[in-house]
N, C-alpha and C positions, 0 to 999 in steps of 0.2 A: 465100491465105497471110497477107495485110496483117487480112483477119477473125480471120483464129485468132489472130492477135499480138492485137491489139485486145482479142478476147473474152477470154485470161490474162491481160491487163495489168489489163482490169476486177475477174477474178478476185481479185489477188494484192492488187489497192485495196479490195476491200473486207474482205478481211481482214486487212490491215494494218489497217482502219480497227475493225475489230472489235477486234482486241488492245488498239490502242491504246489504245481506248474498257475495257479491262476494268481495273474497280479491284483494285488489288496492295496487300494486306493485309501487315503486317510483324510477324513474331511473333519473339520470346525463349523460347528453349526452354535446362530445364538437363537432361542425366542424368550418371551416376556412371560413365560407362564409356564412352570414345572409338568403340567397335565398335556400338554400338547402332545399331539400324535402326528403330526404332518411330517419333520423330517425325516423319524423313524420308519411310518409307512412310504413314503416317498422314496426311502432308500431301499428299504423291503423289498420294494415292486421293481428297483431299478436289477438289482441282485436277483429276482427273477427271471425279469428280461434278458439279463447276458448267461445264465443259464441257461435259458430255452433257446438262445440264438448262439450259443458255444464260443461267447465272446471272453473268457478266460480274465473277465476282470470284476473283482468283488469289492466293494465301495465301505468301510469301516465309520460312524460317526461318532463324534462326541459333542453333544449337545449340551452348552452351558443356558441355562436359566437367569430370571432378574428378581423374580419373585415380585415382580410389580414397581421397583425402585429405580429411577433414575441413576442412580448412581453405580448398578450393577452394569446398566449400561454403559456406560463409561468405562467401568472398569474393562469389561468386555473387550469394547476399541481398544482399550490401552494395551491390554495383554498382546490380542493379532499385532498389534504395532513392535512390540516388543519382540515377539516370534520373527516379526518380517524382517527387523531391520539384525537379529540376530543373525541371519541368512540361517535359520533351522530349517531343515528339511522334515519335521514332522507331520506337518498335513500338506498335502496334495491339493487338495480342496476347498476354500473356504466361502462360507455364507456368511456376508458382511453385510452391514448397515450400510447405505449406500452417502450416509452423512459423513462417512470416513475416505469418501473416494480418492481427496486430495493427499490423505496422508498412506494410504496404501498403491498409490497408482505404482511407485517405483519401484514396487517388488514382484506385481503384478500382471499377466502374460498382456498383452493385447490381442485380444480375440478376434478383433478386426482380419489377423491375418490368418486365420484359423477355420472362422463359423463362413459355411456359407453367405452368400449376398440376400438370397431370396430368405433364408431364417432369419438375418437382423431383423431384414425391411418386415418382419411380421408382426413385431412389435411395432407401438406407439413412437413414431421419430423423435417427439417432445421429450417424451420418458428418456426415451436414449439418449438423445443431448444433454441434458440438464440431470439425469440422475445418474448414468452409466459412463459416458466419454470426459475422459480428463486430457489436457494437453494434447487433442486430436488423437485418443487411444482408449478403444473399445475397454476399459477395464474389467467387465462385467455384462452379463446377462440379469434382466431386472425378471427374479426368483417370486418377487411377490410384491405388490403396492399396500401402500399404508397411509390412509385418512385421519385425518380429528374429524369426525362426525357430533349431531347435536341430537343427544338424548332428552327424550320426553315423558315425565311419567304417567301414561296411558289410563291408570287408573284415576288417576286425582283430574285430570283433564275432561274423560266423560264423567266422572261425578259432579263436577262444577261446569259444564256442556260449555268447554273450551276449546278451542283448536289449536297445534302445534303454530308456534310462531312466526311470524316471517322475516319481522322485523327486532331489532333490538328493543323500541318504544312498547311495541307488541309484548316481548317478555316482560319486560318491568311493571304492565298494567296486568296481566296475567300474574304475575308472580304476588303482585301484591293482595291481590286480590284474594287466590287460592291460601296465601299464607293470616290475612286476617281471618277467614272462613275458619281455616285450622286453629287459628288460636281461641278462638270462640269455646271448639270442640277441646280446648284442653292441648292440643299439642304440638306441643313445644323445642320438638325434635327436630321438625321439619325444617328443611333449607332450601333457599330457592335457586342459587346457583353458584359453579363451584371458583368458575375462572381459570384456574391453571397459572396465573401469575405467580408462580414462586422462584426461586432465589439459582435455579438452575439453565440448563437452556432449555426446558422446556418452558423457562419461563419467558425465555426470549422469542420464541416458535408461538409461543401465545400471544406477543404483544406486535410481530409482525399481522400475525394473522387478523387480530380483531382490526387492525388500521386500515387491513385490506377490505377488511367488509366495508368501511363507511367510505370508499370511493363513490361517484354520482352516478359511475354505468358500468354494465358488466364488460364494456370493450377497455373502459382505462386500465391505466397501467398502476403500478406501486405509487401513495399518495408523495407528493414530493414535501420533505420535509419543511414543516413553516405553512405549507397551505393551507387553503380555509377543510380541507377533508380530515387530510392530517390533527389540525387542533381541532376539529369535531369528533372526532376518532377520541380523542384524549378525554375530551369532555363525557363523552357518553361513556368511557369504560370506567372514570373516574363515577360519575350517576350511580351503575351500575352499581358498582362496591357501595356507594352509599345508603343505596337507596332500597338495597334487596340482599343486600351482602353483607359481607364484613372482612378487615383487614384479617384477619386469618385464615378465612375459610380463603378468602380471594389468593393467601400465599399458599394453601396447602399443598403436599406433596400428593404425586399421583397413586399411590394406598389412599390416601382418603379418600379420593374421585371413586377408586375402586369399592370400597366399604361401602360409597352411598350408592351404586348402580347395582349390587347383589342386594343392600337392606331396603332398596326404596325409600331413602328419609330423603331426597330432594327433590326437588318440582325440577328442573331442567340441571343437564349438567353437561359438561364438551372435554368428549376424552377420545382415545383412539377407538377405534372402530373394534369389537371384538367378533373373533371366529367361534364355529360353531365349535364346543356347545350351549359355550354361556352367552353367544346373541338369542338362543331359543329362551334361556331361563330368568330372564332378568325384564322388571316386570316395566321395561321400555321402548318407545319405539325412537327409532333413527334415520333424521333426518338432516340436508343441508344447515349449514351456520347459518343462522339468521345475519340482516346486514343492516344498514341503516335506510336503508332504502329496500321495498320489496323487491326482489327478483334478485340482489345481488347478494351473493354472499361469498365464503372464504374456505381456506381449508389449507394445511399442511402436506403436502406429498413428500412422502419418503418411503422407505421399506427396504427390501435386502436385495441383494445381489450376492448371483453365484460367482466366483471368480476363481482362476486357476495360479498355482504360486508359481513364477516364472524360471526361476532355478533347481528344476528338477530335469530329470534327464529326458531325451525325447521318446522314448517308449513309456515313459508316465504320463506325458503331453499327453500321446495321442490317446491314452486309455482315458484321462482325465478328460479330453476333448466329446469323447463317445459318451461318455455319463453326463455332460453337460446338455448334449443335443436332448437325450432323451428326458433328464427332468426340466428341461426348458421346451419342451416339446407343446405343440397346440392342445394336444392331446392329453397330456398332464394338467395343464393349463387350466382348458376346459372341466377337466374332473375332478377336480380340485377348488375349485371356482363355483361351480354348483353344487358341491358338499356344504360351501360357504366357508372353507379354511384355508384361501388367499384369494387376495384381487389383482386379478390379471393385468397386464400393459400390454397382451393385445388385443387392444381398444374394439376390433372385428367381432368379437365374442358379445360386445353390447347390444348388436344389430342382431345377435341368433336367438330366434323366437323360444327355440327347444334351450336352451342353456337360460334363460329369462325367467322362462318356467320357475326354477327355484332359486336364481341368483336375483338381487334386487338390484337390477342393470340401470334401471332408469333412475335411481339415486347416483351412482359412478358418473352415468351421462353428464349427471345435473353438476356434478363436480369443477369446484372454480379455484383452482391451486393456485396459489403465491406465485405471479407470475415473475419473479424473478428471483427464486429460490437459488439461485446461482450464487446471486450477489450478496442479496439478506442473510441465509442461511448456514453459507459456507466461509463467510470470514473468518478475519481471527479470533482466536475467543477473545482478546482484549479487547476489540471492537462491542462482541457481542456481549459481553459481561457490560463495558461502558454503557451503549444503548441502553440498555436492562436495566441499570442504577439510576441512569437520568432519568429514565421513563418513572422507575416507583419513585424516584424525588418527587411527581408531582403525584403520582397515586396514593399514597401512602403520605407524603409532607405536603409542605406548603407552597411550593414554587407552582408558580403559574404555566400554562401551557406556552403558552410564549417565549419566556425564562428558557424551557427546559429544550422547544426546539430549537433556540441558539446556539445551545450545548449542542446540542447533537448533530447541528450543521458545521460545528467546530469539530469533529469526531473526522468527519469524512471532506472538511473542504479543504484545498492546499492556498493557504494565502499566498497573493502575491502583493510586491511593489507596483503600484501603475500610477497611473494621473488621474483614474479614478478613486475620488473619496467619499468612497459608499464605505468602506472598510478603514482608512485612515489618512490622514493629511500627510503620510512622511515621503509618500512619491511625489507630489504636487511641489511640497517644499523645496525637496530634492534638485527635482528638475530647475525650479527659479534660480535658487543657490551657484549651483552647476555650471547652471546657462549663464549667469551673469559672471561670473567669474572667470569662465570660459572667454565670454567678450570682450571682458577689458584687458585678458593677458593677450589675446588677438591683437588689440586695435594699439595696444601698446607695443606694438613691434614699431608704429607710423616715428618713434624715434630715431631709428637705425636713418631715416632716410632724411634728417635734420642734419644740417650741416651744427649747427649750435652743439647738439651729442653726442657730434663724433669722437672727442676727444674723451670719453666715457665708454666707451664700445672698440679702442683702436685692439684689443686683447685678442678678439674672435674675426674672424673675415661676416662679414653680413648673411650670407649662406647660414653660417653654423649659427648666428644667433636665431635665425627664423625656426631654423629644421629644430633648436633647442625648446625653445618657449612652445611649439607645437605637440613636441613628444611630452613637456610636462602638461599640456592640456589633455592628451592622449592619456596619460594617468590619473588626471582627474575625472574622466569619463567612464571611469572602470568600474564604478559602480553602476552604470545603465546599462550594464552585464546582468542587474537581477531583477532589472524589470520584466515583468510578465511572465511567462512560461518559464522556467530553466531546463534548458535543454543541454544536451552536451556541446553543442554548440556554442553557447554561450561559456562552459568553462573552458571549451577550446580557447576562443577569445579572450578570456579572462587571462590564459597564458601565452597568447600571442601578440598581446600586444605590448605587455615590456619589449618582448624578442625585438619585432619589428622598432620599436623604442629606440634601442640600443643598435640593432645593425643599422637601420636607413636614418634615423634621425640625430644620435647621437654621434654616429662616426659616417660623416659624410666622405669622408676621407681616409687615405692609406694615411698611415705612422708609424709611425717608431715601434709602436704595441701594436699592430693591426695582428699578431700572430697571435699574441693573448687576447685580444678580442674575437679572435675567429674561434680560440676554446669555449671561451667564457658562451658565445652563439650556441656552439654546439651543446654544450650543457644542459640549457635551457631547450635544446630542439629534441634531445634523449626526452621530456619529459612529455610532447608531442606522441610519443608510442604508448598509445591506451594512458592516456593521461588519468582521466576522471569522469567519475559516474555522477550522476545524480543523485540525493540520497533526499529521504524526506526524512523531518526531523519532525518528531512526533510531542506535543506539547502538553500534558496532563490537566486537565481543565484548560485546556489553554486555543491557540490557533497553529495549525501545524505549516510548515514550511517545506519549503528546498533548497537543498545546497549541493556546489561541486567539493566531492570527497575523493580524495585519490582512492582509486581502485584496486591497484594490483601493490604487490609485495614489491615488485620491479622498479614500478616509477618512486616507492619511498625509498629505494634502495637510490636509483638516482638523484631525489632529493637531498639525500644524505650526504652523499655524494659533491652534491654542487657546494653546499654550505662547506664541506670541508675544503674546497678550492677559493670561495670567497675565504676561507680565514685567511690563506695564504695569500689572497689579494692585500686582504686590511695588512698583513703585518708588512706587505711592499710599500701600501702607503703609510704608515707610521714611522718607516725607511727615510721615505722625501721629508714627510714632513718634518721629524730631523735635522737633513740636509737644508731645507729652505726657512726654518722656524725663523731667524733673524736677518731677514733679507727684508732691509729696510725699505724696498719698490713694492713689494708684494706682502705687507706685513698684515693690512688688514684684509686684502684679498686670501690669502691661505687660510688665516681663522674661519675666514665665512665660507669656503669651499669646506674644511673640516668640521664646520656646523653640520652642512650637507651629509656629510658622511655619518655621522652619527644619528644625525634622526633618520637619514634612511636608514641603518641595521637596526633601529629602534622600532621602525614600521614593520619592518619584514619579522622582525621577530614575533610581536603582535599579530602580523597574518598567520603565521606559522602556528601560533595558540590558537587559533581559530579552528582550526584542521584537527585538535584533540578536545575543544572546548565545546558542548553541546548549550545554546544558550537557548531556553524554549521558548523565549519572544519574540518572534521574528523580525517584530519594528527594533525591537534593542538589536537584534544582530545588524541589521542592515544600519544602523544609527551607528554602532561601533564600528562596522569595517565599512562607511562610506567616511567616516571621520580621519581614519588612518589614512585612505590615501587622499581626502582632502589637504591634511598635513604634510602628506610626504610631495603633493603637486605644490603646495602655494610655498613651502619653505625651500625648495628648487626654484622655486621662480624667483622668489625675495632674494633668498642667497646668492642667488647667482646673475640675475640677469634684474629683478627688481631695485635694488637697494642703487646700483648702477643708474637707471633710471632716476630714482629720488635724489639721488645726487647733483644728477642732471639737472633737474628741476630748479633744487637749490643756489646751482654755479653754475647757471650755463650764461654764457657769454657769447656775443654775435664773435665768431672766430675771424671773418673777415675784415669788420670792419676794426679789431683792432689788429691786424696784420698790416691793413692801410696805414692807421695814425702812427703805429708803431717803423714803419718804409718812412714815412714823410718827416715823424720825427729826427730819424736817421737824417735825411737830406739838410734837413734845415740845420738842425744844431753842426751838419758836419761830422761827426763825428766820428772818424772810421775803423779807428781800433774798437768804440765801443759799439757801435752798429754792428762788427764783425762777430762781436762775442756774443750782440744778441742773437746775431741770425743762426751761431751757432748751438747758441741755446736751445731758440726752435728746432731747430731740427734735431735736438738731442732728446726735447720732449718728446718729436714727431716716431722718434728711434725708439726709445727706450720705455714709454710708459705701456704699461703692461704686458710687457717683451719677456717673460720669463719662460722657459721652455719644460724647465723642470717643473714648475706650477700645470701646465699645460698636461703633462704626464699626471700631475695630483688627480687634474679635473677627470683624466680619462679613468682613468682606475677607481676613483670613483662609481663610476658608473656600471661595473661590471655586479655591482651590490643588489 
């Protein structure tokens, strides 16, 4: 007796000691309906299988519910999201929506480097692209697929010997039809269709979808906004609502969809596809979306994915890896599939006569997803709420379809500046502007090489007035920096060319300062290290743009930087000017060089508000900052080298020939004392008129601004 106790107690230790020894996996599971049995037994059967096969690992789940509401779902995402970016290690496991892939992908293992090659490639490649891989990484195995299918109710159909519809024209003649018969009979309950248009994103999943049914063939692509498909699209869903519907039913939430497919009070209705038991009990049959055209129609792809949470240790990997194979198995798949409580993504199972038997394969087949559910589906919500608003402006109000796809091409189009004016006259303008103003600061160099204007020009050698009046066209051309594309490219340029400015054109030569110029260079060439990104600037109601935004923390640090080195310039030249304020040779020359001074730091400051000022019209931005360095190029030029010119104009005098009368007058009158004092004259003009060195020093420091 004392042996037999012994021998059970051994028994019962060492499987105590086995359990204890078994790792317990912890998974997060969602579905839409409290009565579901699929993860439970799905998991039941997995916890079997490493029993029988002594694989020492036991799978725990907690299954949250929606109860039917949109918004459970959401909550849902939000919580995993919460959990993930907590770095919480409480599940191992989770079954996610695969509409969250973008915001889960960073917590999430890649299984790419995990699952065999030959078990990806079993699934649907499609599927896996576009529901499963984010940033080239497996995030997920696709656990189940999920349709909007288009319910029919069977009984009112052969009472009234109708057939399930093809086309949308087909419902609304059907619909009307079966609903005055019923009102005949008294009732008054009945409704003919439900929409799914409400105020969430399933209402946004609805209004891509219905767009994609009225394309002209089943091989097009998503209708392009503004086309004749697209505002056919609008037209007909608009019909629709009116004409068999109504703005409520058309907004309701999906509980009501659900009420009317268990009571049967509506002739057609388009909601997600349900599992067995309630596809047996509900008195409908299910089929493809109708479209605007026979043969074509539409549909929603989404569903869940299993995925593993990437910060757990590697003996949870691999155990969480073993549970993955096996409920992503063909073989789950298949049994599971033919119970009719998930649809499979691998697509192979269509083609198997015995799994056919009880799965409705050739509905899946006939399946025509949103072929670009990448794009449409998974934007921002700001995007997708916008769409969704515009769209019920014309469904619901009164904007025209027209109206509303301008809106929505505004949504997603990046305007530019060009010389095309399909979009606006201010590049066209621009360019003339520019251009001519450009030419005549060009053509008006042909002074320099008048003898009559030398004595207006003796200040600079001919060199530095060319290389001058070029560098200020060079800044007047800094606005064809935002024509077309903005690339990084172009803000590179947009700060390379003051540089280049300042080194080759303004300082052709060594001086006195070439050491503070060679700082002042380098300044501006620190700003060259990851200078600027492109950023779009996004316009509410409006047209959106791009601009170059400094990027990194580093280059405003060197901005900072530089501006604090320009003060120290200004307060050198508030130094000279000082020194030369009443130096009777250069009295008006100094003022209009210190004009320069001031409206350039008046420009640059102006730029500098640019870089913190978000302005959402893109023609106003580009109108404001082509204006600033319009100002800062033609008040360089007037200031400096223009005003010189008009001068010119006013008192120019043939210099030769009264150097002649002025010689002959000498001769004839005789006169040698005073001849001597003129010739001394001359040549004190020829010395002294705009001879100042320390002005010369103003002009340069100037320029480092």
């Amino acid at each position: 007796m004392n042996r037999l106790i012994i021998f059970f107690f051994i028994i019962i230790t060492i499987l105590n000691q086995n359990v204890g020894n078994a790792l317990v996996l912890n998974a997060l599971a969602f579905f839409f309906d409290k009565n579901t049995e699929y993860y439970s037994t799905i998991i039941n059967k997995f916890n079997k299988y490493s029993i029988e096969n002594k694989l020492d690992i036991t799978i725990e789940i907690n299954v949250v519910t929606s109860g039917g509401t949109s918004s459970s779902v959401n909550d849902y995402g939000e919580m995993i999201e919460v959990l993930l970016k907590k770095y919480d290690n409480k599940y191992d496991i989770y079954f996610y929506e695969n509409t969250y892939l973008q915001k889960y992908s960073p917590y999430l293992l890649d299984l790419s480097n995990y699952l065999p090659k030959d078990y990806i490639d079993m699934y649907d490649q499609k599927t896996i692209s576009e529901l499963c891989r984010y940033d080239n990484k497996l995030i997920g195995i696709p656990i189940s697929l999920l349709y909007t299918v288009f319910y029919s109710n069977t009984e009112l159909l052969n009472k009234y010997n109708k057939r399930v519809p093809k086309t949308w024209n087909e419902m609304i003649d059907t619909s009307k039809f079966i609903i005055n018969e019923e009102r005949k009979k008294n009732n008054t309950e009945l409704t003919a269709y439900n929409g799914l248009f409400n105020d969430c994103q399933q209402g946004s999943q609805s209004i891509y979808e219905f767009i994609f049914s009225c394309r002209d063939s089943v091989q097009e692509g998503y209708p392009e906004v503004g086309s004749k498909s697209f505002i056919d699209a609008l037209e007909m869903m608009k019909r629709i609502k009116s004409e068999i519907s109504s703005d409520s039913e058309f907004r309701s939430e999906e509980m009501y969809s659900l009420q009317k497919l268990f009571n049967g009070k509506s002739i057609f209705i388009k909601y997600w596809i349900l599992n067995d038991p309630y596809i047996s009990n509900i008195p409908y049959s299910i089929s493809n979306i109708p479209g605007l055209i026979e043969g074509v129609s539409t549909t929603v792809e989404t569903g869940f994915n299993i995925g593993i949470y990437k910060r757990i240790d590697v003996e949870r990997i691999d155990a969480a890896i073993i549970a993955l194979k096996y409920i992503g198995s063909k073989d789950i798949q298949t049994e599971y599939f033919r119970k009719r409580q998930l649809i499979t993504a691998i697509k192979a199972l269509y083609d198997d006569e015995d799994t056919c038997k009880d799965a409705d394969c050739k509905l899946f087949k006939n399946m025509q997803p949103i072929n670009d559910t990448t794009y449409l589906l998974k934007r921002e919500e700001s995007y997708s709420a916008n769409y969704r608003n515009y769209i019920y402006e014309f469904l619901y109000g009164n904007k025209t379809a027209q109206e509303i796809s301008q809106k929505i091409i505004d949504l997603t189009k990046i305007y530019q500046i060009s010389i095309n004016t399909s979009d606006s006259y201010i590049g066209l303008i621009s360019i003339i502007v520019i251009s001519t103003i450009a030419i005549l600061m060009f053509f008006s160099l042909i002074a320099l090489f008048k003898e009559n204007f030398d004595p207006f020009f003796t200040f600079l050698s001919t060199d530095f007035w060319i290389l001058s009046v070029i560098g200020t066209i060079l800044i007047l051309c800094i606005p064809f920096t935002n024509f077309g594309n903005i690339t990084n490219t172009n803000c590179f340029t947009l700060i390379l060319i003051p540089i280049l400015y300042k080194l080759i054109v303004k300082y052709p030569t060594e001086n006195i300062i070439s050491k503070l110029i060679k700082k002042n260079i380098a300044w501006n060439g620190l700003l060259l290290i990851e200078p600027y990104s492109v950023e779009e600037v996004y316009a509410d109601n409006g047209k959106n743009y791009e601009i170059c935004k400094a990027k990194t923390t580093l280059n405003k640090v060197f901005v900072t930087l530089k501006w604090s080195y320009i003060a120290f310039i200004i307060l050198l030249i508030l130094l000279f000017i000082f020194i030369e304020w009443n130096i009777e040779s250069t009295y008006y020359d100094l003022r209009f060089f210190i004009s320069v001074v001031y409206i350039d730091i008046i420009g640059h400051i102006l730029i500098i508000c640019f870089n913190y000022i978000k302005i959402k019209n893109y023609i106003l931005y580009y109108s404001i900052s082509g204006c600033v360095y319009l100002i800062i190029s033609i008040s360089n030029y007037m200031l400096i080298y223009g005003f010189r010119l008009i001068l010119a104009f006013i008192k120019k005098k043939n210099i030769r020939v009264e150097l002649i009368n002025k010689i002959n007058k000498g001769f004839i009158e005789n006169d040698d004392s005073e001849w001597k004092s003129k010739s001394r004259y001359v040549k004190s003009i020829n010395i002294n008129i705009f001879k100042n060195y320390n002005l010369k020093f103003i002009v340069c420091l100037n320029d480092f601004i």
